[in-house]
Biopython code that builds the backbone (N, CA, C, O; Angstrom):
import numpy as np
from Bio.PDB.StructureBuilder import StructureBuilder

atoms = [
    (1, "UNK", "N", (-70.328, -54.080, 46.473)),
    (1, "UNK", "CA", (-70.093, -52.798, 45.873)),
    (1, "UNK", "C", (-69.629, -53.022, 44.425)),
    (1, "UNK", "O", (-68.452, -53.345, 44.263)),
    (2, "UNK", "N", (-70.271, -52.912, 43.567)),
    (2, "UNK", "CA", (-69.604, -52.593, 41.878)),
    (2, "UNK", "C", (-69.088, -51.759, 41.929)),
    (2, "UNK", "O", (-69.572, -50.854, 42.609)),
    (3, "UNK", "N", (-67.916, -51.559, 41.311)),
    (3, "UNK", "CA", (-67.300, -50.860, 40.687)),
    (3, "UNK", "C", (-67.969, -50.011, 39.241)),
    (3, "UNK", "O", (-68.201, -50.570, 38.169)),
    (4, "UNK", "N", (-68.174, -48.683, 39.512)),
    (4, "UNK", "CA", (-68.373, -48.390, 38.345)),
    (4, "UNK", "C", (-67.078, -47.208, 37.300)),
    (4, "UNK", "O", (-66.238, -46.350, 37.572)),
    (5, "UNK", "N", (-67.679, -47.930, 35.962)),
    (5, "UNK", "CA", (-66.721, -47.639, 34.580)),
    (5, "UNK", "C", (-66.830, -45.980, 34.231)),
    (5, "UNK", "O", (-67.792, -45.356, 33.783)),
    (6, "UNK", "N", (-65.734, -45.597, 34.535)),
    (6, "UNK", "CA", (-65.446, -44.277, 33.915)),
    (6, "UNK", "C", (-65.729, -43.803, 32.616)),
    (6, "UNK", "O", (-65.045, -44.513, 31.878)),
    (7, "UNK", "N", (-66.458, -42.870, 31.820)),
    (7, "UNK", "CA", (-66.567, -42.618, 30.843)),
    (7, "UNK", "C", (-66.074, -41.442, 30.118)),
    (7, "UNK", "O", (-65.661, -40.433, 30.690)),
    (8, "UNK", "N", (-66.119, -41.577, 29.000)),
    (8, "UNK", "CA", (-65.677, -40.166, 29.068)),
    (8, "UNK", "C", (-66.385, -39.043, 28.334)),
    (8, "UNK", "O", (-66.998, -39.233, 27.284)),
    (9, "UNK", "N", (-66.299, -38.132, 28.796)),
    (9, "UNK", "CA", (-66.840, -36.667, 28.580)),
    (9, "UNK", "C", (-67.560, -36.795, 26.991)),
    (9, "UNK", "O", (-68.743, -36.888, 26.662)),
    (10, "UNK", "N", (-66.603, -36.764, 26.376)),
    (10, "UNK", "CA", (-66.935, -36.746, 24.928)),
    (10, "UNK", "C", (-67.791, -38.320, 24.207)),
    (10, "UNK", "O", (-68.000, -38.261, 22.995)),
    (11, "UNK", "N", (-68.163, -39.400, 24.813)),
    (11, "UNK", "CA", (-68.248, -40.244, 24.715)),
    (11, "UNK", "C", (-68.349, -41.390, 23.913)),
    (11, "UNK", "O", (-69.540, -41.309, 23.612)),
    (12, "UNK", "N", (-67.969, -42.321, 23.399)),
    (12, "UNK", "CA", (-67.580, -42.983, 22.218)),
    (12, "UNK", "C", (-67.931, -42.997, 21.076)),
    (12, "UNK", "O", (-67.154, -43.492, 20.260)),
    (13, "UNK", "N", (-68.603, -42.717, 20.838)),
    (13, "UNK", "CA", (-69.199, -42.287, 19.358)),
    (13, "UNK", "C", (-68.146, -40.980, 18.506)),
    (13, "UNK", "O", (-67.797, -40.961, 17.326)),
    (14, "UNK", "N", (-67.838, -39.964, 19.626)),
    (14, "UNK", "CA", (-67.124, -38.988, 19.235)),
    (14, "UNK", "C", (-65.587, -39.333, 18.922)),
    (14, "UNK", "O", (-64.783, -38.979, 18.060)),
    (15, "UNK", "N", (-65.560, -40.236, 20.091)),
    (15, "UNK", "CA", (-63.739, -40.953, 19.785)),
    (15, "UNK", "C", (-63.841, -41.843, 18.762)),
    (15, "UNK", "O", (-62.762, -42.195, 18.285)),
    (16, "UNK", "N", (-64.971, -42.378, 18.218)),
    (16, "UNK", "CA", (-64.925, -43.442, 17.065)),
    (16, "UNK", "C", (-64.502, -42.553, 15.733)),
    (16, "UNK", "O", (-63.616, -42.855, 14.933)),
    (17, "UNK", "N", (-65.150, -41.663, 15.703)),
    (17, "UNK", "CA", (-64.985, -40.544, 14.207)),
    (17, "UNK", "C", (-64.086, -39.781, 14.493)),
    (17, "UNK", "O", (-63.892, -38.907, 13.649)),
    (18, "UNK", "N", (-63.248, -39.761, 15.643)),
    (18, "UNK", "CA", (-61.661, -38.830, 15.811)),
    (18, "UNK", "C", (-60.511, -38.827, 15.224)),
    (18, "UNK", "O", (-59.847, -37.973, 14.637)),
    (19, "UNK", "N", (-60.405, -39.727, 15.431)),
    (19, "UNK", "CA", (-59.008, -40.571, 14.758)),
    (19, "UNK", "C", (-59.209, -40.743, 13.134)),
    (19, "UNK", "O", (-58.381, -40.061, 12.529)),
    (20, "UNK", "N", (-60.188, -41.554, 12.183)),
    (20, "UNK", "CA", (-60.292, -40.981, 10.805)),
    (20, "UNK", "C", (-60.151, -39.781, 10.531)),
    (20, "UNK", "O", (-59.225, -39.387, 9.822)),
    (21, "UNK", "N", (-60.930, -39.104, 10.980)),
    (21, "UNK", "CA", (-61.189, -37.386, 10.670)),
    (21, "UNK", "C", (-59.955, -37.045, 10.948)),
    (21, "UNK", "O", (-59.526, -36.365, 10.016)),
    (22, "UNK", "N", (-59.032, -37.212, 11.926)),
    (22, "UNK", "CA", (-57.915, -36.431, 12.110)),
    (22, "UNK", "C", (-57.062, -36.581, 10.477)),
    (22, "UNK", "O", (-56.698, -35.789, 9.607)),
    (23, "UNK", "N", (-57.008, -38.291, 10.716)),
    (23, "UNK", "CA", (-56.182, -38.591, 9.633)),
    (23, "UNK", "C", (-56.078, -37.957, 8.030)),
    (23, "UNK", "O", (-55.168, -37.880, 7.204)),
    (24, "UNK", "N", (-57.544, -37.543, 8.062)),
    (24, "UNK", "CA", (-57.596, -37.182, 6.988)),
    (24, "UNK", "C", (-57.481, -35.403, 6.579)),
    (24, "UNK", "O", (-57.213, -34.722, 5.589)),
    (25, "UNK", "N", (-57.747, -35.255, 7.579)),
    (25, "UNK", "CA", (-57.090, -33.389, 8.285)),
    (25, "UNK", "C", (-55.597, -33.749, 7.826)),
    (25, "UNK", "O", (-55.271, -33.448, 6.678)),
    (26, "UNK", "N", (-54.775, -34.314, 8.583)),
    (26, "UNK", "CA", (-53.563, -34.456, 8.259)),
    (26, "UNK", "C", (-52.807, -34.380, 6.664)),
    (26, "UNK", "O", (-51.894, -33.755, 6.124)),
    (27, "UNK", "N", (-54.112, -35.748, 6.205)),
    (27, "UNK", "CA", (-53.303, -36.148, 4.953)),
    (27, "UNK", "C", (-53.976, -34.575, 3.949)),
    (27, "UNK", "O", (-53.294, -34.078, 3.052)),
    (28, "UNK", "N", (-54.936, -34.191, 4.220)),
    (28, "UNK", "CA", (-55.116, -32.982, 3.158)),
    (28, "UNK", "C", (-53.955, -31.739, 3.558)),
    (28, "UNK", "O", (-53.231, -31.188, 2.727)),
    (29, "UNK", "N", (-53.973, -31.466, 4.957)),
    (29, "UNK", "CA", (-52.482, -30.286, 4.653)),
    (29, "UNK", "C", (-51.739, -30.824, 4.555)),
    (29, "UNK", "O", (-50.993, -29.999, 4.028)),
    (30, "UNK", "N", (-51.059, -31.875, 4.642)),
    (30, "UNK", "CA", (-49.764, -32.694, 4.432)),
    (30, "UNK", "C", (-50.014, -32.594, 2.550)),
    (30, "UNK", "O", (-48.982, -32.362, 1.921)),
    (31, "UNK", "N", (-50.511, -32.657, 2.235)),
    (31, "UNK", "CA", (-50.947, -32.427, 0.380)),
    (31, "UNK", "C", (-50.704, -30.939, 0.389)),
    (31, "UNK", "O", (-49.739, -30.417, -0.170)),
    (32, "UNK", "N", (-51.623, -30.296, 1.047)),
    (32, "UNK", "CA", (-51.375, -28.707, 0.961)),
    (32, "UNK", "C", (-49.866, -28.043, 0.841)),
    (32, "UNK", "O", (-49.303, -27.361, -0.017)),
    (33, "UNK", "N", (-49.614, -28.405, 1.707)),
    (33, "UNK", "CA", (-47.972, -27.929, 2.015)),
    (33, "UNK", "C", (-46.954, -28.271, 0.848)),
    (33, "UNK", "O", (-46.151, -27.425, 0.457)),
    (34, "UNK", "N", (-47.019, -29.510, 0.322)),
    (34, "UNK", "CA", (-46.422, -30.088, -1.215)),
    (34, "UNK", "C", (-46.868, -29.092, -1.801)),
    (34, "UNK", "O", (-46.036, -28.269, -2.184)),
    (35, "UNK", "N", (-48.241, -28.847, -2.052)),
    (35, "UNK", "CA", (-48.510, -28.219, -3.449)),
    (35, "UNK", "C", (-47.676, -26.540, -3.120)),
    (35, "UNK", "O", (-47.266, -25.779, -3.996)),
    (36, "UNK", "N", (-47.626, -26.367, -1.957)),
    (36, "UNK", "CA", (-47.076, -24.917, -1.914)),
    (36, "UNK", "C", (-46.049, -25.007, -2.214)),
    (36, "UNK", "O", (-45.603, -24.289, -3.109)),
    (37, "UNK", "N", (-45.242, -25.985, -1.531)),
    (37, "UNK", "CA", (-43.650, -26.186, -1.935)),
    (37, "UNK", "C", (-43.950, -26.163, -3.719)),
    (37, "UNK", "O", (-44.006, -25.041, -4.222)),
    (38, "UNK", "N", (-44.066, -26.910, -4.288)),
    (38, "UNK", "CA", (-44.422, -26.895, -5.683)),
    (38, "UNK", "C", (-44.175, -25.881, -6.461)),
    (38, "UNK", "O", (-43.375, -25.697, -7.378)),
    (39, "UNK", "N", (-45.122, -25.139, -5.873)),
    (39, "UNK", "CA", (-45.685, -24.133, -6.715)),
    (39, "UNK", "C", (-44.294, -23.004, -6.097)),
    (39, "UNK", "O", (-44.084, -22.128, -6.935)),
    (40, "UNK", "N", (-43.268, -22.872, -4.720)),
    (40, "UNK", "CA", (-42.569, -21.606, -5.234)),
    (40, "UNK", "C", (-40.818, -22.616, -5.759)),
    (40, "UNK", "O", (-39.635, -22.298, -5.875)),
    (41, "UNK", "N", (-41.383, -23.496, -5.878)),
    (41, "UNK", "CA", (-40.125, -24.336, -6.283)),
    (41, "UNK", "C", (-40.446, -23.959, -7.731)),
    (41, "UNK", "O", (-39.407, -23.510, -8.215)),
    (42, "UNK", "N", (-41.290, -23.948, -8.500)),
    (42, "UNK", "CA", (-41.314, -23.826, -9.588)),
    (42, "UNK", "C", (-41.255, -22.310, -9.989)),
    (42, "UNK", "O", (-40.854, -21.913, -11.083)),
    (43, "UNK", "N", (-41.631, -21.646, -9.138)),
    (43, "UNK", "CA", (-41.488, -19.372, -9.151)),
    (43, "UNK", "C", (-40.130, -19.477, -8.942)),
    (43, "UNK", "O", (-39.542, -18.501, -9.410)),
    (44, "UNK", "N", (-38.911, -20.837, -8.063)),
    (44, "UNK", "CA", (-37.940, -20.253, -8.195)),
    (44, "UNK", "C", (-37.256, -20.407, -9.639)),
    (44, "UNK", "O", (-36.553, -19.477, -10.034)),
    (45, "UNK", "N", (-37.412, -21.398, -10.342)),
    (45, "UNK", "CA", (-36.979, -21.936, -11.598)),
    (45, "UNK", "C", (-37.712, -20.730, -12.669)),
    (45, "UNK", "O", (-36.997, -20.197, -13.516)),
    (46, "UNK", "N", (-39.036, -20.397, -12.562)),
    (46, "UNK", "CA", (-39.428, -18.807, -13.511)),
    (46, "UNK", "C", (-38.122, -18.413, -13.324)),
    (46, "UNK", "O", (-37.236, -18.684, -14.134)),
    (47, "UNK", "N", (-37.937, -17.766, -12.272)),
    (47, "UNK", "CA", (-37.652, -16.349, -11.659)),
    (47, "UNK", "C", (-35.590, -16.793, -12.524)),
    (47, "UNK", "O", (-35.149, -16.120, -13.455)),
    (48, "UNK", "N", (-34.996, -17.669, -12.045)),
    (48, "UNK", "CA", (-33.924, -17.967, -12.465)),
    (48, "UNK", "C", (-33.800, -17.923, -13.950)),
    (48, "UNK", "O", (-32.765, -17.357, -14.302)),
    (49, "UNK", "N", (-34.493, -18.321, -14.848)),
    (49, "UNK", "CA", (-34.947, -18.360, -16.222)),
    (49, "UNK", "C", (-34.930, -17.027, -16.927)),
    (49, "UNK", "O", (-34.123, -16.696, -17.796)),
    (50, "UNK", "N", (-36.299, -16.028, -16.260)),
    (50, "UNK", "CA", (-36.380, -14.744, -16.422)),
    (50, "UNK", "C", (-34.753, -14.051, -16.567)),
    (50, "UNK", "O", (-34.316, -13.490, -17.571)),
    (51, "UNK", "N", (-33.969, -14.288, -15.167)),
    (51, "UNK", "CA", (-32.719, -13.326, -15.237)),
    (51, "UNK", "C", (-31.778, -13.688, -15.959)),
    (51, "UNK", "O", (-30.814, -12.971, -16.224)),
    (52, "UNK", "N", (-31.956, -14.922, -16.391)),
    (52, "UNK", "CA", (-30.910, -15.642, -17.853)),
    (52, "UNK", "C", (-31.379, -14.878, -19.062)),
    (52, "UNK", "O", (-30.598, -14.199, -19.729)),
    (53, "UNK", "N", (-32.616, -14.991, -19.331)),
    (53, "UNK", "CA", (-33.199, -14.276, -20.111)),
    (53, "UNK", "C", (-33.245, -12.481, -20.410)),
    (53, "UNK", "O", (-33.671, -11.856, -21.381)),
    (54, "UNK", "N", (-32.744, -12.111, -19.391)),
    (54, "UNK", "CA", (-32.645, -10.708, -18.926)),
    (54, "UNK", "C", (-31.101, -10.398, -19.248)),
    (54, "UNK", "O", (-30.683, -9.347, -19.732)),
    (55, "UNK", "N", (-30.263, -11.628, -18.849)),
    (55, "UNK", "CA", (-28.956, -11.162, -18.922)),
    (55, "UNK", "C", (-28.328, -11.630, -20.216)),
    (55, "UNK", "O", (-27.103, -11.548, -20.126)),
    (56, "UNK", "N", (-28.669, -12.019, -21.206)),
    (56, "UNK", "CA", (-28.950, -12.715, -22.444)),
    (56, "UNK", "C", (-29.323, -11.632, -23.222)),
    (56, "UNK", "O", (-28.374, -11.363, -23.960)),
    (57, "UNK", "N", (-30.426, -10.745, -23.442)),
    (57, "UNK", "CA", (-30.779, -9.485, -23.881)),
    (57, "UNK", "C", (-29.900, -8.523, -23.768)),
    (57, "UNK", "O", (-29.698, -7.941, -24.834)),
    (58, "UNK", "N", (-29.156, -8.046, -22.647)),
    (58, "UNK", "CA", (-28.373, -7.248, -22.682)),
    (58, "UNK", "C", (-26.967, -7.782, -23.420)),
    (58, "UNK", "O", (-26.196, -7.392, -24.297)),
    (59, "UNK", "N", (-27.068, -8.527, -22.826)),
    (59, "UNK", "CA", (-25.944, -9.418, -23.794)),
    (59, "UNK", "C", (-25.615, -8.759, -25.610)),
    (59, "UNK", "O", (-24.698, -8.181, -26.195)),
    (60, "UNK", "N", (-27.222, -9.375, -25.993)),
    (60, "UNK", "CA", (-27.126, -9.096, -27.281)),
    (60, "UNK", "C", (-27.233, -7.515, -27.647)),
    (60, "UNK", "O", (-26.676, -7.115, -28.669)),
    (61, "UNK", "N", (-27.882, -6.705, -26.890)),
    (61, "UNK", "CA", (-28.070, -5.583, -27.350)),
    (61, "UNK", "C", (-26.271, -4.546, -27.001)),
    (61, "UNK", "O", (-26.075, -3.367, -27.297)),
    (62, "UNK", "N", (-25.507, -5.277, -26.485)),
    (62, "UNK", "CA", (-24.381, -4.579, -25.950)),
    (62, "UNK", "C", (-23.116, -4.460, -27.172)),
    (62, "UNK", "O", (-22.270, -3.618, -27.472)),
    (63, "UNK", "N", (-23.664, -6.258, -27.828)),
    (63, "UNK", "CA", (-22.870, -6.418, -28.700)),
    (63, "UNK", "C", (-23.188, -5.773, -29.585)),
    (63, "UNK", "O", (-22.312, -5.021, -30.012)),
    (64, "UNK", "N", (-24.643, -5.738, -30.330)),
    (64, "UNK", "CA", (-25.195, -4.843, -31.255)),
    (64, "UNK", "C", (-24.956, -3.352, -31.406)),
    (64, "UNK", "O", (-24.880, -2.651, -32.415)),
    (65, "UNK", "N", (-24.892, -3.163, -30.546)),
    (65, "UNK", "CA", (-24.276, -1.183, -30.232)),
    (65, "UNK", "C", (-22.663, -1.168, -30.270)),
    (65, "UNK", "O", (-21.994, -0.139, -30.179)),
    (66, "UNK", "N", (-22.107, -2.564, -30.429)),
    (66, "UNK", "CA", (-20.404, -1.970, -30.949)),
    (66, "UNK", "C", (-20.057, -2.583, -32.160)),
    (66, "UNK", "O", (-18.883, -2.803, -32.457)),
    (67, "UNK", "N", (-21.045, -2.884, -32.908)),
    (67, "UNK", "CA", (-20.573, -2.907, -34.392)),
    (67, "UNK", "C", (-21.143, -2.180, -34.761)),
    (67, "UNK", "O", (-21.064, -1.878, -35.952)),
]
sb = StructureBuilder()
sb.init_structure("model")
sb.init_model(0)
sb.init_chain("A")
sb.init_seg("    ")
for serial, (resi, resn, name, xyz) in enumerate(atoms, 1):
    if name == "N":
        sb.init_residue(resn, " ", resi, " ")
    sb.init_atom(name, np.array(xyz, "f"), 0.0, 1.0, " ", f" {name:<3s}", serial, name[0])
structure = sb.get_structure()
């Protein structure tokens, strides 16, 4: 009686190109996700800037109206 070898469903060819392909799924949203961080890390530094800038204007225009 041989024993016969289990295979599998999807069969090796498909598991050969799995594992790259994943990896590289990975490493592009793993990039994705940086660039988002990025990008509101840097809207928070605008946005902080803007209200310096905002509170700076009034600043000057407050002083300007009491001389």
């Amino acid at each position: 009686m041989v024993a016969s070898r289990k295979t599998s469903p999807v069969g090796h060819h498909a598991t050969y190109w799995l594992s790259p392909l994943l990896a590289v799924f990975s490493i592009i949203g793993l990039s994705g996700c940086e660039i988002i961080g990025d990008i509101f890390q840097a809207g928070v530094w605008v946005g902080v800037l803007l209200v310096l800038g905002v509170f700076a204007l009034i600043v000057w225009i407050v002083s300007k109206t009491k001389n």
